[in-house]
N, CA and C atoms as an extended XYZ file, in Angstrom:
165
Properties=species:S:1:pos:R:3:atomname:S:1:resname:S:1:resid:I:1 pbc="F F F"
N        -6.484       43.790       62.998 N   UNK     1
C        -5.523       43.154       62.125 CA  UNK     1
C        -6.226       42.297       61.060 C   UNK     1
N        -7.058       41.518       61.339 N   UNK     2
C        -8.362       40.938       60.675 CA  UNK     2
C        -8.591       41.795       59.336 C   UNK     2
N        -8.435       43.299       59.537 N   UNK     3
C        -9.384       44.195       58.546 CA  UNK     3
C        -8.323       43.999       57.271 C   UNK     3
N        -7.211       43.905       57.651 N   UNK     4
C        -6.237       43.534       56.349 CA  UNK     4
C        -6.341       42.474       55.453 C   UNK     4
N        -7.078       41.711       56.094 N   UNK     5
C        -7.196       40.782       55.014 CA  UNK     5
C        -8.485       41.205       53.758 C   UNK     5
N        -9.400       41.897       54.406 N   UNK     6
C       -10.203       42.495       53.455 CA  UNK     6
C        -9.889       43.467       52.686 C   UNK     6
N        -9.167       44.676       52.968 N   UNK     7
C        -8.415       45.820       52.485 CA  UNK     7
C        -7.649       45.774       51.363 C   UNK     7
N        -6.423       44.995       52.071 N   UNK     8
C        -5.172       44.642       50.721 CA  UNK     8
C        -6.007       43.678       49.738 C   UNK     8
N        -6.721       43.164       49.585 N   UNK     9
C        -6.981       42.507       48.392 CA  UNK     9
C        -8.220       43.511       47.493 C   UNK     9
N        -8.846       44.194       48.578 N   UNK    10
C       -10.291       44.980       48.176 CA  UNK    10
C        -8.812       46.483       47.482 C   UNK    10
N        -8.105       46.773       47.789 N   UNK    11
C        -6.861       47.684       47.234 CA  UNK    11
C        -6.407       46.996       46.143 C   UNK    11
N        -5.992       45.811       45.898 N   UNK    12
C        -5.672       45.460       44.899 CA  UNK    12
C        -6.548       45.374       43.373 C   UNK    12
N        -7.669       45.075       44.143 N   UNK    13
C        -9.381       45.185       42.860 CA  UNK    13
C        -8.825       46.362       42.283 C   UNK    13
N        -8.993       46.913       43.431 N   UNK    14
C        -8.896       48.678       42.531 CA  UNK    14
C        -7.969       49.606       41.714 C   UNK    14
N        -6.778       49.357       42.126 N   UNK    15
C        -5.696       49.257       41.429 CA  UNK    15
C        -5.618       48.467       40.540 C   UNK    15
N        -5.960       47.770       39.805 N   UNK    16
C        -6.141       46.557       38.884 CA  UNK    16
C        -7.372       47.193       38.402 C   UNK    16
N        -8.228       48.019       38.717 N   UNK    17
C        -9.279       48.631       37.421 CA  UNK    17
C        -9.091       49.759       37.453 C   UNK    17
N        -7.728       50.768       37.995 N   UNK    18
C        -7.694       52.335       37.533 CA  UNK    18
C        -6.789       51.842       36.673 C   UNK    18
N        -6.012       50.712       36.154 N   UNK    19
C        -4.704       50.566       35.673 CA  UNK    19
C        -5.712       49.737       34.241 C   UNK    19
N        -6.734       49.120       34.004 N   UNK    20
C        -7.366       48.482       33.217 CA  UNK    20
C        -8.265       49.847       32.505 C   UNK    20
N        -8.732       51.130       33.128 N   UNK    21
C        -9.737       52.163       33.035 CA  UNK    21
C        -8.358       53.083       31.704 C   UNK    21
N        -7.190       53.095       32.607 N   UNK    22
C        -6.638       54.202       31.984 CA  UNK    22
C        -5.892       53.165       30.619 C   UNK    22
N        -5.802       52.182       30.692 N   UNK    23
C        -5.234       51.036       29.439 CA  UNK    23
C        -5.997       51.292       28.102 C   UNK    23
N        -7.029       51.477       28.499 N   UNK    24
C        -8.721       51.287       27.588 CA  UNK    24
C        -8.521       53.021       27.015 C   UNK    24
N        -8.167       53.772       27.920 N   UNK    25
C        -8.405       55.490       27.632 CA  UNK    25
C        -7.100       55.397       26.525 C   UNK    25
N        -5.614       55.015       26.735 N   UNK    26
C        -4.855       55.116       26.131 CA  UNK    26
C        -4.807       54.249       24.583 C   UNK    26
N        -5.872       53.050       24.617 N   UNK    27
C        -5.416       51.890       23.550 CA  UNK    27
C        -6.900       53.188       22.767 C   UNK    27
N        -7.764       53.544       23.678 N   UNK    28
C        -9.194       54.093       22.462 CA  UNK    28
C        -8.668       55.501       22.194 C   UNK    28
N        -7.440       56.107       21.995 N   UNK    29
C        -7.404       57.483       21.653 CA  UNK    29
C        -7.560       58.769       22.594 C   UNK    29
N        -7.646       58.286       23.403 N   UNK    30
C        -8.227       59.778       24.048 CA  UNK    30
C        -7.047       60.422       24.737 C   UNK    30
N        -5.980       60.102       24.380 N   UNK    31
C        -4.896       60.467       24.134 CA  UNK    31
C        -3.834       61.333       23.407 C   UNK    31
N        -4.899       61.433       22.420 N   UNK    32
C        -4.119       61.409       21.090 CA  UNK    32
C        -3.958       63.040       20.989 C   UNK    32
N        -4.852       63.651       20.809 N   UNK    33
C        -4.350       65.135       20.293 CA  UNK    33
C        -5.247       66.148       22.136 C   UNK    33
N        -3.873       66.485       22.507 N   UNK    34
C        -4.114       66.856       23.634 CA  UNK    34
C        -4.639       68.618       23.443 C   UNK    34
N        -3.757       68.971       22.518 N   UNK    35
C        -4.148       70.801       22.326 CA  UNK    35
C        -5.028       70.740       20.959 C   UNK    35
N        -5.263       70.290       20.585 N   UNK    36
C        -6.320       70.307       19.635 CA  UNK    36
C        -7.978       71.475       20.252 C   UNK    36
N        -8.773       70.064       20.945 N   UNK    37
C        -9.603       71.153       21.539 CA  UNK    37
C        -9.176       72.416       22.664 C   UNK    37
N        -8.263       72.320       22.438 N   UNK    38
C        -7.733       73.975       23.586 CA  UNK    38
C        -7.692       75.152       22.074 C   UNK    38
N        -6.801       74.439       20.833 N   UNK    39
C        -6.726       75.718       20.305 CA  UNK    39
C        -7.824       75.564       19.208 C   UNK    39
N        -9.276       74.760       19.332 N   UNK    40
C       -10.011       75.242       18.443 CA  UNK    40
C       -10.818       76.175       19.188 C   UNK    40
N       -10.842       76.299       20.467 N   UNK    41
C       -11.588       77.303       20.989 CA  UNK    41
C       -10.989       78.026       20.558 C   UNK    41
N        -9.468       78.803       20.409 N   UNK    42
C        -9.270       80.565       20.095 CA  UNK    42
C        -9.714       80.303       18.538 C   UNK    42
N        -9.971       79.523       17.863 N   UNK    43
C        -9.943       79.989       16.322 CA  UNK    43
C       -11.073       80.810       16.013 C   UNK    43
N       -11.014       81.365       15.088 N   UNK    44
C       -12.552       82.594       14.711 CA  UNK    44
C       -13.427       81.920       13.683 C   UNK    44
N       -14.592       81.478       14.332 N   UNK    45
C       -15.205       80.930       12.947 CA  UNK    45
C       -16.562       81.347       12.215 C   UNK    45
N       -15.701       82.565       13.183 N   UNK    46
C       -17.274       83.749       11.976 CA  UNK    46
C       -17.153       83.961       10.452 C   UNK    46
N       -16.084       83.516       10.339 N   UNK    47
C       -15.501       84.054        8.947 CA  UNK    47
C       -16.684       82.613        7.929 C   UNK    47
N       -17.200       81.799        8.555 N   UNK    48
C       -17.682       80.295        7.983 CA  UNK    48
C       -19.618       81.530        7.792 C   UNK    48
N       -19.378       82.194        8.349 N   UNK    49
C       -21.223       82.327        8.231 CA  UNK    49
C       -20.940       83.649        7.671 C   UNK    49
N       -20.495       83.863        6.541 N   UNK    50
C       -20.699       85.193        6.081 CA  UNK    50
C       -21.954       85.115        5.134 C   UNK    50
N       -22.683       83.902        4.676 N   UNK    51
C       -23.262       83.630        3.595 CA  UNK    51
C       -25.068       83.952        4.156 C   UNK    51
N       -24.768       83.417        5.057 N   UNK    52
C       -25.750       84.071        5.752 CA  UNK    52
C       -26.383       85.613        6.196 C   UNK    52
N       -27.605       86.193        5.714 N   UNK    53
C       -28.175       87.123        6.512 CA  UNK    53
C       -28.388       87.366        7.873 C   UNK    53
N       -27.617       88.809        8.499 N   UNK    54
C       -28.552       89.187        9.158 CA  UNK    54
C       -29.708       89.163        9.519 C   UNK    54
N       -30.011       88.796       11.090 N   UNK    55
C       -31.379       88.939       11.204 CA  UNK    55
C       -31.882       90.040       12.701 C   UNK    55
């Protein structure tokens, strides 16, 4: 019963820095454009090196 007193407060730390971790992710952007890098992978961007030779 003892161990609760270490637990619930050592639970509370932590919860109090996934809730401070994801605050920081949402206030710095990383939020922001969710399909962006999904649909620059299908784009074709061979069409950018035509200027270039074969080698």
């Amino acid at each position: 019963m003892e161990i609760l007193y270490l637990l619930i407060p050592l639970a509370a730390v932590l919860v109090g820095l996934i809730v401070a971790g994801f605050l920081w992710a949402v206030r710095s952007g990383q939020f922001d454009d969710l399909e962006g890098p999904a649909h620059s992978i299908l784009m074709d961007d061979d069409e950018e090196n035509h200027d270039e030779p074969d080698r």
